[in-house]
Structure formats: C-alpha cells, structure tokens
ROLUM-541569 format. One record per residue: residue number from 1; residue in three letters; x, y, z of N, C-alpha, C, O in turn. Coordinates in steps of 0.001 Angstrom, whole numbers, padded with zeros to 6 digits. Last residue first. Example, Ala and Ser with C-alpha at 12.3 -4.5 7.8 and 13.67 -1.06 7.14 Angstrom:
BEGIN
  resi  resn     n.px     n.py     n.pz    ca.px    ca.py    ca.pz     c.px     c.py     c.pz     o.px     o.py     o.pz
     2   SER   012850  -002250   007080   013670  -001060   007140   012900   000030   007870   013409   001138   008039
     1   ALA   013190  -005690   007800   012300  -004500   007800   013200  -003300   007800   014236  -003319   008465
END
This chain:
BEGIN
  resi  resn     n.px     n.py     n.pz    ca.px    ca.py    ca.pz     c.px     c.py     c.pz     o.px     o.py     o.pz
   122   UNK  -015224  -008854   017727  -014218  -008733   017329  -013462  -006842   017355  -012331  -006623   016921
   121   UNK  -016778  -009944   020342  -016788  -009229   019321  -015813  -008519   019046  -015397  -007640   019800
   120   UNK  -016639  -010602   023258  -016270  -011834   021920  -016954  -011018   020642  -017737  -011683   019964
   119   UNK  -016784  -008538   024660  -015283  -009021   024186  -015023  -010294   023692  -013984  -010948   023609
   118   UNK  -019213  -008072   025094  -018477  -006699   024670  -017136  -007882   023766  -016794  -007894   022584
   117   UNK  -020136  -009643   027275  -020512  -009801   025368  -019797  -009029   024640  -019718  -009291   023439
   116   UNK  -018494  -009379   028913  -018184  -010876   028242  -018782  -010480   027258  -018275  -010763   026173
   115   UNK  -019305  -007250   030201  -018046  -007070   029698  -017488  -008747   028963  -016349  -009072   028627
   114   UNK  -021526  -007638   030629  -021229  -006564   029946  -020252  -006518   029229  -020093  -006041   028105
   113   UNK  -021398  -009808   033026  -022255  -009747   031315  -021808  -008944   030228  -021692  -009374   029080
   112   UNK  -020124  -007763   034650  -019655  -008723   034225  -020119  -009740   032406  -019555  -010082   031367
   111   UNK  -022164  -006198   034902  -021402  -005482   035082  -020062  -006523   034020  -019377  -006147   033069
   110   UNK  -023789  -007658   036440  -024233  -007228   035024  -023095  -006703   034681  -023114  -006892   033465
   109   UNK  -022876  -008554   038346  -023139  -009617   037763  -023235  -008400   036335  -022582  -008597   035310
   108   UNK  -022560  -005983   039698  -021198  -006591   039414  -021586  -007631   038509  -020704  -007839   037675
   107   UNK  -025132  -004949   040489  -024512  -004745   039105  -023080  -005208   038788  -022498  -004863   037759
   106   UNK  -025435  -006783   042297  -026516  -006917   041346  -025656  -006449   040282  -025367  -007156   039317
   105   UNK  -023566  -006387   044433  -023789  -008092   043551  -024279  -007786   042592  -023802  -008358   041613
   104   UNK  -024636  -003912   045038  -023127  -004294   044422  -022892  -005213   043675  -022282  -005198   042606
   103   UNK  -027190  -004459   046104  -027189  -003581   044905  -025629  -003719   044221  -025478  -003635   043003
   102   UNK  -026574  -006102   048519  -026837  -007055   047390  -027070  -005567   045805  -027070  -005929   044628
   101   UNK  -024033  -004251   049563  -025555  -004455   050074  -025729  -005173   048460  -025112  -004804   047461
   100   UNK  -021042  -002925   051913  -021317  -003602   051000  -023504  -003787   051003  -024206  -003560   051988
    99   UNK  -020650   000479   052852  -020535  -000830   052752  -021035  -001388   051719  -021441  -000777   050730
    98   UNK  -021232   003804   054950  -021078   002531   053892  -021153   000993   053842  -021687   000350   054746
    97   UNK  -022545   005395   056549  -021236   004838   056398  -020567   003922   055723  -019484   003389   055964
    96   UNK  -025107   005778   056500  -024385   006496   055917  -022989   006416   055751  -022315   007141   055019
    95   UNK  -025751   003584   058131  -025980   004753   058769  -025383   005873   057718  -025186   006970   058239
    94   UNK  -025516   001356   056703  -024645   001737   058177  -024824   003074   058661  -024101   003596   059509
    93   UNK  -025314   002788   052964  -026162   001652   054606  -024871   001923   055496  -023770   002417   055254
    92   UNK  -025034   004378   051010  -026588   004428   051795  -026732   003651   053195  -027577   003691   054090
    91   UNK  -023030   003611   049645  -022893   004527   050640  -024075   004587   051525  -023977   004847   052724
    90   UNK  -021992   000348   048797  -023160   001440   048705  -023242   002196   049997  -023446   001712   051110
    89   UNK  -019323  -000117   046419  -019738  -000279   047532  -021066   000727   047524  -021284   001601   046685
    88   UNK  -017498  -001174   043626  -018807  -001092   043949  -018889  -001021   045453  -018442  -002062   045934
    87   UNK  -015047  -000594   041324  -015023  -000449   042352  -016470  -000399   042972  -016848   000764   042828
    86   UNK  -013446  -001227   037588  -014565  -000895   038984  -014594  -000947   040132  -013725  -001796   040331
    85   UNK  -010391  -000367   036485  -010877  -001216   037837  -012192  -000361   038266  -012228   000674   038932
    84   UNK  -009903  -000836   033131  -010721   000140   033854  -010893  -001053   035038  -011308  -002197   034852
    83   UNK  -007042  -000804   030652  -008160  -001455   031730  -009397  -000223   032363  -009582   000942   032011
    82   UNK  -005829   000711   028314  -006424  -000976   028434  -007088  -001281   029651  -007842  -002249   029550
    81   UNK  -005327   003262   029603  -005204   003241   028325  -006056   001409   028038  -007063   001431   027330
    80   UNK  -007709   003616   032406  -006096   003481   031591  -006753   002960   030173  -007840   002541   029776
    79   UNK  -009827   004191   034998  -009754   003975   033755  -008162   004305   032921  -007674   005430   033030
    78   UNK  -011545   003336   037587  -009992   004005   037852  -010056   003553   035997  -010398   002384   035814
    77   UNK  -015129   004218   039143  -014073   003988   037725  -012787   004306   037954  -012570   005401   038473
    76   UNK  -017311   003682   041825  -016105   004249   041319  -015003   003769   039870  -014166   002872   039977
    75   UNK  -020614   003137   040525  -019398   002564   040940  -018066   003508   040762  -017807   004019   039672
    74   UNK  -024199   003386   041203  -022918   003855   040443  -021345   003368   040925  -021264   003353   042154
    73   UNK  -027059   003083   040654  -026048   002982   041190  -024617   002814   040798  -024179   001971   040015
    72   UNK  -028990   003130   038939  -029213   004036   039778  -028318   003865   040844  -028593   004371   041932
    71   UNK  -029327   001948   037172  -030277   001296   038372  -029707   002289   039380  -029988   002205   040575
    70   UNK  -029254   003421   034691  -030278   002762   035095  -030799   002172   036714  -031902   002013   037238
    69   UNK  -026456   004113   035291  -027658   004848   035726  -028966   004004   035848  -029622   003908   036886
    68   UNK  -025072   001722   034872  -025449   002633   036478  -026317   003214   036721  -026998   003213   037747
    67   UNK  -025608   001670   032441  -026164   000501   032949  -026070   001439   034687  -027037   001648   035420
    66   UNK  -023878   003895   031475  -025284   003624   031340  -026234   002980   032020  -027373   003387   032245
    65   UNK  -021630   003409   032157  -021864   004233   032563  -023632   003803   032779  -024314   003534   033768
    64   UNK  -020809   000885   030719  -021088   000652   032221  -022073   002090   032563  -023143   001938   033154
    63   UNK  -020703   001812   028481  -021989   001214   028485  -022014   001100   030205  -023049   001208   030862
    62   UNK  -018662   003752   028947  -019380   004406   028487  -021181   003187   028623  -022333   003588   028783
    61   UNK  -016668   001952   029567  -016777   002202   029928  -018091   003598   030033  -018317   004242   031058
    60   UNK  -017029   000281   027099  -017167  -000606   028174  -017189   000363   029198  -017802  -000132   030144
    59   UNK  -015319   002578   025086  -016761   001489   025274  -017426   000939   026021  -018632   000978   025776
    58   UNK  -012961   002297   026526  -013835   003509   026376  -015452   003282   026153  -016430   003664   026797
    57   UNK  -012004   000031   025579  -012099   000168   027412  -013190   001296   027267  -014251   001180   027880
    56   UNK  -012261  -000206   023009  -012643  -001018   023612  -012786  -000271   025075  -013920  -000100   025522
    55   UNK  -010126   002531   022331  -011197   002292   022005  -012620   001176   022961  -013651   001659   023429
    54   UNK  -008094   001446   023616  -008811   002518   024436  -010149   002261   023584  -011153   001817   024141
    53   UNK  -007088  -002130   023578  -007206  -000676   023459  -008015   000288   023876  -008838  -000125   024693
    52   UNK  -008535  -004728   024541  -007127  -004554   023756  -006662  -003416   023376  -005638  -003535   022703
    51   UNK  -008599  -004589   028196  -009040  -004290   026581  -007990  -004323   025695  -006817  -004039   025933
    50   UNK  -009934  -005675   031719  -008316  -005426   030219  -009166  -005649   029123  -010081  -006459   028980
    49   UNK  -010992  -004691   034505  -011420  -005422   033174  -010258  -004950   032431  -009736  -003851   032618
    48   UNK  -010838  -005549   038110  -009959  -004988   036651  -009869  -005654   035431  -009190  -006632   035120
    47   UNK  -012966  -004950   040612  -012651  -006403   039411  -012048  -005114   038732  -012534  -003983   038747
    46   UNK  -014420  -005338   044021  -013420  -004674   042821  -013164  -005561   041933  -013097  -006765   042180
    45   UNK  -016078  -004245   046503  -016540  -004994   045871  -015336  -004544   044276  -015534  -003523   043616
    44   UNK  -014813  -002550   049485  -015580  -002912   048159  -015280  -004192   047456  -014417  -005011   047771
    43   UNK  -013225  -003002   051855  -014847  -003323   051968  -015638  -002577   050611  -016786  -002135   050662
    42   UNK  -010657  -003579   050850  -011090  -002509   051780  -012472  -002191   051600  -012806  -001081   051184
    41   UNK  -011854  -005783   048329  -010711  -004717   048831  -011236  -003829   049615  -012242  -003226   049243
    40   UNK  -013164  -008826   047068  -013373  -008035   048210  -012022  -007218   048441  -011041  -007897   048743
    39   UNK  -013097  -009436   043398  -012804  -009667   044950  -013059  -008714   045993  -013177  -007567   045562
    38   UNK  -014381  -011094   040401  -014644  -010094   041650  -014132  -010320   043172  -014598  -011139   043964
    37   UNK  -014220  -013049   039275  -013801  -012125   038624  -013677  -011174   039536  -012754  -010370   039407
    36   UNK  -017452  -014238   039413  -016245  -014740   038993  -015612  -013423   038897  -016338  -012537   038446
    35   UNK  -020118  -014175   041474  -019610  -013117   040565  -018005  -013306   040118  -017266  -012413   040534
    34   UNK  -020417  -015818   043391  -021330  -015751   042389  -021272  -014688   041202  -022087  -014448   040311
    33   UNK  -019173  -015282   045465  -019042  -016652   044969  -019506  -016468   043544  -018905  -017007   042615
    32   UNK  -020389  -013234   046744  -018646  -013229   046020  -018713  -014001   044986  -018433  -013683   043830
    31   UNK  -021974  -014771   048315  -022771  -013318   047044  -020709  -013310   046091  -020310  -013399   044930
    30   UNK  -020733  -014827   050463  -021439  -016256   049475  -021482  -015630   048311  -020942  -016101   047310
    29   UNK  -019282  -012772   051156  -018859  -014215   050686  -019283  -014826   050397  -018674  -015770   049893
    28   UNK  -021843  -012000   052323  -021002  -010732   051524  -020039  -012081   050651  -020255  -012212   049446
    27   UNK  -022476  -013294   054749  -023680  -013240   052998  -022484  -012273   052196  -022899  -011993   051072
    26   UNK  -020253  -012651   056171  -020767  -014365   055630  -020963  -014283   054428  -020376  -014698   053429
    25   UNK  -020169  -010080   056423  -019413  -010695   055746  -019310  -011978   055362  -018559  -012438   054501
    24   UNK  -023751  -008775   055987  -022481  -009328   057058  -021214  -010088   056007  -021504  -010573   054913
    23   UNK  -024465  -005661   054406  -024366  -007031   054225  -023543  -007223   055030  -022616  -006431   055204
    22   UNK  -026600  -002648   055399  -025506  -003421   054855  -025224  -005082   055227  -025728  -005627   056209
    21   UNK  -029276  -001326   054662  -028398  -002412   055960  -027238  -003002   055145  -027330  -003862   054269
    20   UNK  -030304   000015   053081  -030158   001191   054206  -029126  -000087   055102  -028374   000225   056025
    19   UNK  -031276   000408   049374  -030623  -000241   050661  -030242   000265   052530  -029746   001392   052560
    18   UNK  -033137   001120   046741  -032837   001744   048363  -032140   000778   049164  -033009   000221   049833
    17   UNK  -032454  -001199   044964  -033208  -001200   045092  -032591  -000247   046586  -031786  -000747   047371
    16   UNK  -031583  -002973   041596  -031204  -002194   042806  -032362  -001732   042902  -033213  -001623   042019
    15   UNK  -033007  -005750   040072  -032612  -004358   039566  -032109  -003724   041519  -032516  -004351   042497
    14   UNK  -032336  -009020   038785  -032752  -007741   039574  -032386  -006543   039620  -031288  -006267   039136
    13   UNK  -031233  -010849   037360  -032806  -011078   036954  -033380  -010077   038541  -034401  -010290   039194
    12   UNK  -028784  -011246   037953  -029147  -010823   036849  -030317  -010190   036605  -030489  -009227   035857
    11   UNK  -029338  -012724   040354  -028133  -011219   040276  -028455  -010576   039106  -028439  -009345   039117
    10   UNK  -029814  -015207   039956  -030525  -014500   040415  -030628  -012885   040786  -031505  -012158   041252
     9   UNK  -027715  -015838   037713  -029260  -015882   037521  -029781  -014573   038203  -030071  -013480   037715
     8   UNK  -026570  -017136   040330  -025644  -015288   039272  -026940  -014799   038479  -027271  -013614   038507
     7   UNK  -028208  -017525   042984  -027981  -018250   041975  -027382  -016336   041293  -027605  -015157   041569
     6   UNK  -030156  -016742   045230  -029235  -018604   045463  -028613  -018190   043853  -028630  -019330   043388
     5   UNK  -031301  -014661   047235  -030413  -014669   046015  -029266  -015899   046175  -028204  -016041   046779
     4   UNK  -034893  -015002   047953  -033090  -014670   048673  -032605  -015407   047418  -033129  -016317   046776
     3   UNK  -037508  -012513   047340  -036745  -014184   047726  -035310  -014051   047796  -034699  -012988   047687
     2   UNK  -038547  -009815   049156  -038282  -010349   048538  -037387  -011708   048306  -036531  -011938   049160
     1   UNK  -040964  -008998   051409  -039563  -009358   051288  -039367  -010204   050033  -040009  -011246   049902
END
C-alpha cells in the first residue's frame, strides 16, 4: 500500500494507477482541498480553464491531451472559443459504475500545473 496523500506535492509526485474502489465523500473533500480551482458536480471532479484565445485553449488542450495519455486517464473536454471545462471521474470503480478515485486528484493537480505554466507565458 502505498503512503496516503497529505499534500498537492503529493498529487504531483504520482502517476494513476488501476483503481477499482471509489473514494467516500469525506476523502473525496479533503483531496478537493488540495486542488484550488476544482469543484465537485454530479460526482465529477470539474474546473473551467479561460484563455485569451483559441490559439492558447487549443494548446492547453492538446498538452492536456497528452498528459492523459500518459497516465492513462482521460477526462471529458467541453472546449469554446476561450475556455475548456475538464471534467474527471473514473469509470473503473463501483463496480463499473463510476466515481470519484485519487487518479482524478492526480491529474487535476497536474492538470492545474499545466495550465499555470502555460499562462505566465506571454
């Protein structure tokens, strides 16, 4: 078992991983805490990033792409001319019924990184 996730650090510094149990809504609210920007909607995990243009959103949305794959989890995209709302839940737990599982935290933190280095460049 791996150590339990005290810190955005600790969101950073992991990669997804098979999930099969989904998260109680306690640990689902602490794990919140730790990802600024991010709220709970109809049991995902959602944040709406703004760009100053398509260019930019298209970007951000092309590196998100990337970064999913890598870990191999993927998020629903709603994408406009200036924003894109991610959307993270993991279909794998509850039996196939979804929900939330620390693989959401994981790439919402990065997810978030992503989109802070992206947008102090000019």
């Amino acid at each position: 078992m791996s150590t339990p996730i005290a810190t955005a650090a600790d969101l950073l510094n992991r990669n997804c991983r098979p999930a099969r149990d989904a998260l109680d809504a306690a640990e689902a609210a602490r794990l919140l805490a730790l990802v600024p920007g991010w709220s709970l909607e109809d049991g995902k995990l959602v944040r709406t990033f703004g760009f100053n243009n398509y260019y930019r959103t298209m970007a951000f949305v092309n590196a998100l792409a990337y970064l999913s794959h890598a870990e191999d989890h993927h998020p629903e995209m709603t994408v406009t001319y200036k924003t894109c709302v991610v959307r993270y839940d993991t279909h794998s737990v509850n039996n196939g019924q979804g929900g939330l599982s620390d693989n959401d935290f994981i790439c919402a933190a990065k997810a978030g990184v992503l989109f802070h280095s992206a947008a102090v460049k000019a």
